[in-house]
KOLKE-772377 format. One record per residue (C-alpha): x, y, z; residue in one letter. Coordinates in steps of 0.5 Angstrom, whole numbers, plus 500, padded with zeros to 3 digits. Example, Ala and Ser with C-alpha at 12.3 -4.5 7.8 and 13.67 -1.06 7.14 Angstrom:
<pts>
PT     x     y     z   aa
PT   525   491   516    A
PT   527   498   514    S
</pts>
This chain:
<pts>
PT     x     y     z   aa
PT   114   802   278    X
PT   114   803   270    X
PT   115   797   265    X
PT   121   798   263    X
PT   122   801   257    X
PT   123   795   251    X
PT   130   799   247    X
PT   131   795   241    X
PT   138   795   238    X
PT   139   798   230    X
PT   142   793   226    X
PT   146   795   219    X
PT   146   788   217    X
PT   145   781   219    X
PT   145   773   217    X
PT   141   768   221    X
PT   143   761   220    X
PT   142   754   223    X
PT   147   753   226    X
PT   151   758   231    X
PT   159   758   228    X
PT   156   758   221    X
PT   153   765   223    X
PT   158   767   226    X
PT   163   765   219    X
PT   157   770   216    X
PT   158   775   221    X
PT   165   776   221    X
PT   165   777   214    X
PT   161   782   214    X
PT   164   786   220    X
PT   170   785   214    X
PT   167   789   210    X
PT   163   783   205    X
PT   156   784   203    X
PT   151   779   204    X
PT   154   774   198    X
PT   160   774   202    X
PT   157   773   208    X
PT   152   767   205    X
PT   158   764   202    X
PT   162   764   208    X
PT   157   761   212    X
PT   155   756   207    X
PT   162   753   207    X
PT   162   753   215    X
PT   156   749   215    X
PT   159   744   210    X
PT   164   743   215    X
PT   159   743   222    X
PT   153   741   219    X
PT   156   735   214    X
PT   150   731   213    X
PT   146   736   212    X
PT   150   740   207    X
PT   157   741   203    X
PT   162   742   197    X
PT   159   735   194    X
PT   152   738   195    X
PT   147   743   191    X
PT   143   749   192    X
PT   139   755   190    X
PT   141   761   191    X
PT   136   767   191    X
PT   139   774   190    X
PT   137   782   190    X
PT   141   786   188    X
PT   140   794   190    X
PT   144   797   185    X
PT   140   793   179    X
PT   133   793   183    X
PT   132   785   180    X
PT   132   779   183    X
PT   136   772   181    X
PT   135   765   182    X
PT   142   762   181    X
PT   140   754   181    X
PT   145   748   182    X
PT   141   743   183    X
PT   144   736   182    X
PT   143   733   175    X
PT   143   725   174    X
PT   150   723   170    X
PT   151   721   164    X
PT   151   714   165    X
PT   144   715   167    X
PT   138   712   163    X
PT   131   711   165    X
PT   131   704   166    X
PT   137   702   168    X
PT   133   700   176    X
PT   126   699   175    X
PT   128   692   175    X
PT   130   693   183    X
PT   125   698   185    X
PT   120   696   191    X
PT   117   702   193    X
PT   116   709   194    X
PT   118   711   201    X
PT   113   712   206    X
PT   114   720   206    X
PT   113   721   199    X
PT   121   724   198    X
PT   125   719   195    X
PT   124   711   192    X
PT   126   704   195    X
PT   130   700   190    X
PT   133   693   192    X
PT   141   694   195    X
PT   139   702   197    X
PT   143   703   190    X
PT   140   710   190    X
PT   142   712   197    X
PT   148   709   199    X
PT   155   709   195    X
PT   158   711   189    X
PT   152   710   185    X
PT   147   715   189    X
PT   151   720   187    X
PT   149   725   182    X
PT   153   731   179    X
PT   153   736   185    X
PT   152   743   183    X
PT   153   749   189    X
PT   160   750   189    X
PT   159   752   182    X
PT   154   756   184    X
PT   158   760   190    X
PT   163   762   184    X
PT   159   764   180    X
PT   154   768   184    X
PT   161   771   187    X
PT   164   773   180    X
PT   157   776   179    X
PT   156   780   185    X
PT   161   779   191    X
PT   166   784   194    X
PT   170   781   198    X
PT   176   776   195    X
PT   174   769   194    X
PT   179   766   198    X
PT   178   771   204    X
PT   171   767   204    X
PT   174   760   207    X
PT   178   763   213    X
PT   172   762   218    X
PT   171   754   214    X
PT   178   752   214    X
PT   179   755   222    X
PT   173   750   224    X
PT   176   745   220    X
PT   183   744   223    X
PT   182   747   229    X
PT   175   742   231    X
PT   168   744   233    X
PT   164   740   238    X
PT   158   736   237    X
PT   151   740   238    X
PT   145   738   239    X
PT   141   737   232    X
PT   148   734   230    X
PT   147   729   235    X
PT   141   727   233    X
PT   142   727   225    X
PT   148   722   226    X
PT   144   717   230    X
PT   138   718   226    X
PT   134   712   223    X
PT   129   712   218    X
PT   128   705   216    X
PT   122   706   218    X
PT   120   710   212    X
PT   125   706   207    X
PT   132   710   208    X
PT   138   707   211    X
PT   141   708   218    X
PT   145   714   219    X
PT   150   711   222    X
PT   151   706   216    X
PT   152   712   212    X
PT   157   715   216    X
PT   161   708   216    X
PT   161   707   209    X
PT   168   709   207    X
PT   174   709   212    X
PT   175   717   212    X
PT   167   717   214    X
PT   169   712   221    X
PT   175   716   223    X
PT   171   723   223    X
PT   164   720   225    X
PT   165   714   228    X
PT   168   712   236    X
PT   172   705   236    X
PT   167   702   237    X
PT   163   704   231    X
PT   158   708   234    X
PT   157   715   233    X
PT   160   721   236    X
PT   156   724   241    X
PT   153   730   244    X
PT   160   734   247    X
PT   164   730   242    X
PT   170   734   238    X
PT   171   733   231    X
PT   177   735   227    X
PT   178   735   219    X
PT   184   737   217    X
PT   183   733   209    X
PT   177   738   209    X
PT   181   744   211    X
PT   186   742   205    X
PT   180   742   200    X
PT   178   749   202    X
PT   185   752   202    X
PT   184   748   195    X
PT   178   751   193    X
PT   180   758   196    X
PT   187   758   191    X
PT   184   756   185    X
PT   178   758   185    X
PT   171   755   184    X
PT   173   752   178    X
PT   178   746   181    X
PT   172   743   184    X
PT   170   741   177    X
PT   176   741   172    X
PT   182   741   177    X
PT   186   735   183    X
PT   179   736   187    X
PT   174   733   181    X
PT   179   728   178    X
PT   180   725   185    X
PT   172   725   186    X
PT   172   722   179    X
PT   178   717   181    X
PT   175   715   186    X
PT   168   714   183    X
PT   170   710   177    X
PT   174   705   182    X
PT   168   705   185    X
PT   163   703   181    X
PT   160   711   181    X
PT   155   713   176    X
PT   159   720   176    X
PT   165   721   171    X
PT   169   727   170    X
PT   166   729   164    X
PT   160   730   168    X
PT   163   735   173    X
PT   166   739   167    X
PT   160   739   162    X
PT   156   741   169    X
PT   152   750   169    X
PT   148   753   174    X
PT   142   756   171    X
PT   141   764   173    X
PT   133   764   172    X
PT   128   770   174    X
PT   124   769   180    X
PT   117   765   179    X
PT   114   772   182    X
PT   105   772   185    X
PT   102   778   188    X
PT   099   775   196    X
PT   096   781   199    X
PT   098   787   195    X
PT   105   785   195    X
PT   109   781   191    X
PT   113   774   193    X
PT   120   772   190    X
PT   120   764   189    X
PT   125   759   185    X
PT   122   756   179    X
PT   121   749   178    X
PT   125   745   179    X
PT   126   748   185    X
PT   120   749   190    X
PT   117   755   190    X
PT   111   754   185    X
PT   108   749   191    X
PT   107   756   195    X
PT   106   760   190    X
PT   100   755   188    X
PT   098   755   196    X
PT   099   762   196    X
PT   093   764   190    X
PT   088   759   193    X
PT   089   762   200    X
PT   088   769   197    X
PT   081   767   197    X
PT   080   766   204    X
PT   079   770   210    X
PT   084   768   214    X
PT   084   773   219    X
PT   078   772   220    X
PT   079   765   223    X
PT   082   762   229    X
PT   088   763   228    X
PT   092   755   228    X
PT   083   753   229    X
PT   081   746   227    X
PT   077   750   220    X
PT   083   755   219    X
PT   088   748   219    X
PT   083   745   214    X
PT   083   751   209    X
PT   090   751   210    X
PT   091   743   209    X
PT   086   743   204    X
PT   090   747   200    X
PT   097   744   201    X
PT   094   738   199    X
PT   091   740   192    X
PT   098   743   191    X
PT   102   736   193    X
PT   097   733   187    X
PT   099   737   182    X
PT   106   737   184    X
PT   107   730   184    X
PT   103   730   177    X
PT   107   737   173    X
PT   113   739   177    X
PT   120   736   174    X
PT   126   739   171    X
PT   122   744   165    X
PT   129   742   160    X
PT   124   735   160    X
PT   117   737   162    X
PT   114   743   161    X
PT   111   745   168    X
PT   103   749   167    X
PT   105   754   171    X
PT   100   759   168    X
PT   094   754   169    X
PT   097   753   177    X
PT   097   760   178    X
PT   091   763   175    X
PT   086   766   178    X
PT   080   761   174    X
PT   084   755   178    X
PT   085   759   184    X
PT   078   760   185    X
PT   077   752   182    X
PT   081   750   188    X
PT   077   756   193    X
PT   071   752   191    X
PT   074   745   192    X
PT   075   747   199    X
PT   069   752   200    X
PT   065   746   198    X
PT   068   741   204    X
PT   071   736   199    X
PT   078   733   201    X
PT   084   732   197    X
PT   086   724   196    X
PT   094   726   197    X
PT   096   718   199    X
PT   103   717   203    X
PT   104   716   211    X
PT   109   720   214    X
PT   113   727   211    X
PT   119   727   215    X
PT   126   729   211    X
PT   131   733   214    X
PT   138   734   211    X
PT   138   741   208    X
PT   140   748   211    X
PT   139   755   209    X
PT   143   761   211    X
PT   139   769   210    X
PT   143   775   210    X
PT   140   783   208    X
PT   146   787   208    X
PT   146   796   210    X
PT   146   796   202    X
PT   140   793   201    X
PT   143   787   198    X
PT   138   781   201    X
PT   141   774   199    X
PT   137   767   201    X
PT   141   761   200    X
PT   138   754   202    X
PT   143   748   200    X
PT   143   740   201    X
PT   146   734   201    X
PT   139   730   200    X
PT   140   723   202    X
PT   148   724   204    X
PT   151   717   200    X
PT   156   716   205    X
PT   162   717   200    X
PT   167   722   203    X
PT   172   721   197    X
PT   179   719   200    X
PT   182   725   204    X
PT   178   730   201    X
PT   174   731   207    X
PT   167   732   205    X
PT   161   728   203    X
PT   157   727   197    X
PT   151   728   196    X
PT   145   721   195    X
PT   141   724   191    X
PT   139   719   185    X
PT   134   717   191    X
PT   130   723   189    X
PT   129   720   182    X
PT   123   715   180    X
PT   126   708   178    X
PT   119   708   173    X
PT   120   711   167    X
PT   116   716   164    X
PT   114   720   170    X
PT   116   727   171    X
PT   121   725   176    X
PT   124   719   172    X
PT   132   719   171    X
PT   135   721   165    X
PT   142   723   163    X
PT   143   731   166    X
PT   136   731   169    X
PT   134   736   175    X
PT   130   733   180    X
PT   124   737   184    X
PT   126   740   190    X
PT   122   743   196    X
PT   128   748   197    X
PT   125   755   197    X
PT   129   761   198    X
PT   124   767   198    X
PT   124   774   198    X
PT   118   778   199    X
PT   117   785   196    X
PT   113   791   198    X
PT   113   795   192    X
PT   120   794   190    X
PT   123   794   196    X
PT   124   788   199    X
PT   121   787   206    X
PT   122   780   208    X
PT   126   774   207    X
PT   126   766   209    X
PT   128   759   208    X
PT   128   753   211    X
PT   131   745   212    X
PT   126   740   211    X
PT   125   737   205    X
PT   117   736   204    X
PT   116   739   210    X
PT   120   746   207    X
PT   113   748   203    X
PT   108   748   208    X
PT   113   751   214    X
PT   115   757   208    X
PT   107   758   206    X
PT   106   758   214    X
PT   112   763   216    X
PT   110   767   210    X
PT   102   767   212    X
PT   104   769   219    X
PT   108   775   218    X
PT   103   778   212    X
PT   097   776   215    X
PT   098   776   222    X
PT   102   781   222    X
PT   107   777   226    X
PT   114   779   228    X
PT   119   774   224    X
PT   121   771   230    X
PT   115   770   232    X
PT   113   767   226    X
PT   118   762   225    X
PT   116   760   233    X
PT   109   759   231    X
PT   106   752   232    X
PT   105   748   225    X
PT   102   743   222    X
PT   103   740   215    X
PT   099   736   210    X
PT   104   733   206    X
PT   099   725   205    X
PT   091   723   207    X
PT   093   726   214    X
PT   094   732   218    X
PT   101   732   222    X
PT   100   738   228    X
PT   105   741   233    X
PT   105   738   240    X
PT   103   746   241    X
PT   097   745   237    X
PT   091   745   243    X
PT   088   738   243    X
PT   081   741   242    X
PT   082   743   235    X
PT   084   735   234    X
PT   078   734   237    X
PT   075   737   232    X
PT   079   737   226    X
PT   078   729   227    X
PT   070   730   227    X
PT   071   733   221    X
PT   074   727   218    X
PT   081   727   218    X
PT   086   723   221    X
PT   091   727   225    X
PT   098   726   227    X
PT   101   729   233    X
PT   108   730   234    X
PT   112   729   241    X
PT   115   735   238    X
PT   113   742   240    X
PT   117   745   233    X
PT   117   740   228    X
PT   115   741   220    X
PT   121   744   218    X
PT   126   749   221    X
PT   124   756   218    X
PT   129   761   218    X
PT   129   769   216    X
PT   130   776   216    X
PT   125   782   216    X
PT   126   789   214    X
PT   120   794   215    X
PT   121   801   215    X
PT   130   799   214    X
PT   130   796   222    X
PT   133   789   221    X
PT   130   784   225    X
PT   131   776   225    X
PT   128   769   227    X
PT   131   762   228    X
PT   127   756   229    X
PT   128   754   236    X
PT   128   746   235    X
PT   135   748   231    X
PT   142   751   234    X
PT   142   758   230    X
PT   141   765   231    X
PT   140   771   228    X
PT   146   776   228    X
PT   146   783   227    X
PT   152   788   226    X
PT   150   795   229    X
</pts>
């Protein structure tokens, strides 16, 4: 009997997020008739809700758009800035160390991480109606249906859920998820059973201050967030709590609209966030690799996970050194990105030498991302976050602040140090890639350090490898964000043998898709197909 023959459906559109309700909110938006801004939108406010330490209205974000009718590409950039009460001494006094993961500073108190003064100026509500006005087609307040719904009506715990409220990463210098959702009476009523541990696996959540707040938001636009009743409770609340944050911060607040940071990889051209955001970290990978054959080496082999890891490693270094809010320090991105450096770096690599990149672990998990390609053509990729959440739900608002201060450097005269109205750097990188003007492919991910090194793989497994965006999300990875190799559980054990012949610490991971959680969408030829990363709860969906 013949093989069946394989029928792939023909999409018009499609959205892939990591969490089911949340692609579903962006299906349902374009079945109504939404392009893929409102789709993005609408699936972004539904994560806030079903993902809430990951994400939400107090968080920020990036925001990567094509537009098909202009033929250009825009970045719209909320990331958090420090309050102005901020100045670049005010801790160091209580500063102890770097965390362990190289991705936030452990100071005295955990002043920076949990409560009011972890606060900084969160930028992504700013950010959606901003991009709306500019580009959406659908009414704002048609956006929050889907959030509102999941809100009042409840959702139920998922798996990755689970695992983020139990998480407890003290062994990297951050606080115990648990205490964060402890933090403030409305967190324990949410978050929390009566004998204070988190809910689990199956349990129903319910948040009706939230749903209030989106209806909010939904009437009044997204300026309320940051002049009207919702920023002078956030501000209330702050100054009744010791906070950094005041109303003023959140008034004075603007998201940037930047070009892309665009390279040439294999005769095609990637899309990228510029600093402050992550992109100039692959773009960096991106040139060096360029001069290696790739295909010519065993695909995730112990000297093509060398090459690779040499190369992440070489670009860690320099972010680290160069890469802060460019409104303070001026990034050298044409040294980084030219052909004299990619080549430097080429030879380093050729040469056998290994990049001191001195940390011991990479794991930073609280971010999401939603990509959407619409039947016009328009491809957005957003990836938002409330970086280490502060465990502040303002009273009977319903949402989470974010705890970005843990990002910035209590030393000052460093690139990531606190200043008033700073931007600090962030892994985030949505990314679209472009055969000839026409965009092919589109991806982002969660995972704090581990986003650059899981976007470069994605994107080497597709342009390289040929690898359909399933499969290359799927792949195993590794990641190279300290002295050591961090490897999948599905990378074969003869190649750590050999990699650690070769003289590099490997660590192997319990899980089989660990380093990131990779998201995307490609489009060759006009046929749209999506890949999810297993280890999270999303899909890919597609509206025929």
């Amino acid at each position: 009997m013949a093989r069946p023959q394989l029928r792939r459906p023909r999409y018009r559109a499609m959205i892939v997020a990591p969490q089911p309700e949340a692609a579903e909110a962006g299906h349902v938006t374009l079945e109504a008739g939404g392009n893929a801004l409102d789709a993005v939108i609408a699936c972004a406010l539904a994560q806030g809700v079903v993902d809430p330490l990951m994400c939400g209205l107090g968080g920020l974000g990036s925001l990567h758009i094509f537009d098909p009718k202009q033929g250009e590409s825009l970045v719209f950039d909320g990331l958090s800035t420090c309050p102005a009460a901020c100045t670049p001494g005010m801790w160091q006094n209580i500063f102890e160390k770097e965390c362990d993961d190289g991705y936030g500073f452990v100071l005295k108190g955990g002043v920076n991480e949990i409560g009011h003064t972890a606060v900084t100026t969160p930028g992504i509500v700013r950010v959606f109606g901003d991009a709306h006005r500019t580009f959406g087609r659908l009414p704002w307040a048609e956006l929050f249906h889907p959030a509102v719904s999941l809100a009042e009506e409840g959702w139920v715990v998922r798996p990755h859920v689970a695992m983020m409220f139990a998480l407890n990463e003290t062994k990297v210098g951050r606080i115990p998820y648990a205490k964060k959702l402890a933090h403030t009476a409305d967190g324990r009523k949410l978050y929390l059973h009566a004998d204070g541990a988190p809910k689990r696996l199956g349990d129903a959540v319910t948040n009706p201050d939230l749903a209030d707040t989106l209806r909010m938001l939904a009437r009044h636009g997204a300026e309320s967030f940051y002049t009207g009743e919702i920023a002078k409770r956030m501000a209330d609340d702050m100054a009744a709590n010791g906070g950094l944050m005041t109303l003023d911060d959140l008034k004075s607040f603007k998201v940037r609209r930047n070009a892309p940071l665009t390279i040439r990889y294999r005769g095609r051209t990637i899309a990228m966030p510029p600093p402050p955001a992550g992109g100039i970290y692959v773009a960096q990978i991106l040139r060096t690799l360029e001069r290696f054959d790739l295909t010519g080496l065993e695909h995730n082999g112990a000297e093509y996970i060398a090459v690779v890891a040499e190369a992440m490693k070489i670009a860690g270094v320099d972010k680290d050194r160069f890469i802060g809010d460019p409104d303070f320090t001026e990034p050298p991105l044409g040294k980084l990105l030219s052909d004299a450096y990619a080549e430097e770096c080429a030879a380093r690599i050729r040469s056998g030498e290994k990049t001191p990149l001195a940390r011991t672990m990479a794991d930073y998990k609280n971010t999401t991302t939603v990509s959407c390609i619409d039947a016009d053509g328009m491809v957005v990729s957003l990836t938002h976050t409330n970086g280490t959440p502060s465990g502040v739900i303002p009273p009977g608002l319903g949402f989470m602040l974010n705890g970005a201060m843990n990002w910035y450097d209590p030393r000052p005269g460093r690139a990531s140090s606190i200043a008033p109205g700073k931007r600090r750097f962030s892994s985030m990188t949505p990314t679209i890639v472009f055969e000839d003007r026409t965009p092919v492919f589109t991806v982002g991910a969660p995972g704090g350090a581990w986003i650059g090194p899981a976007v470069l793989q994605v994107l080497v497994n597709v342009l390289d490898w040929g690898m359909p965006v399933a499969d290359a999300v799927a792949a195993p990875r590794f990641s190279a964000t300290s002295d050591a190799i961090d490897i999948s559980n599905r990378i074969p054990r003869r190649v750590q043998r050999a990699l650690e012949a070769r003289g590099y610490e490997v660590r192997r991971s319990p899980l089989s898709y660990p380093f990131a959680a990779p998201h995307g969408i490609s489009c060759w030829d006009g046929v749209l197909e999506g890949g999810a990363d297993p280890q999270r709860d999303g899909y890919a969906a597609g509206m025929a």
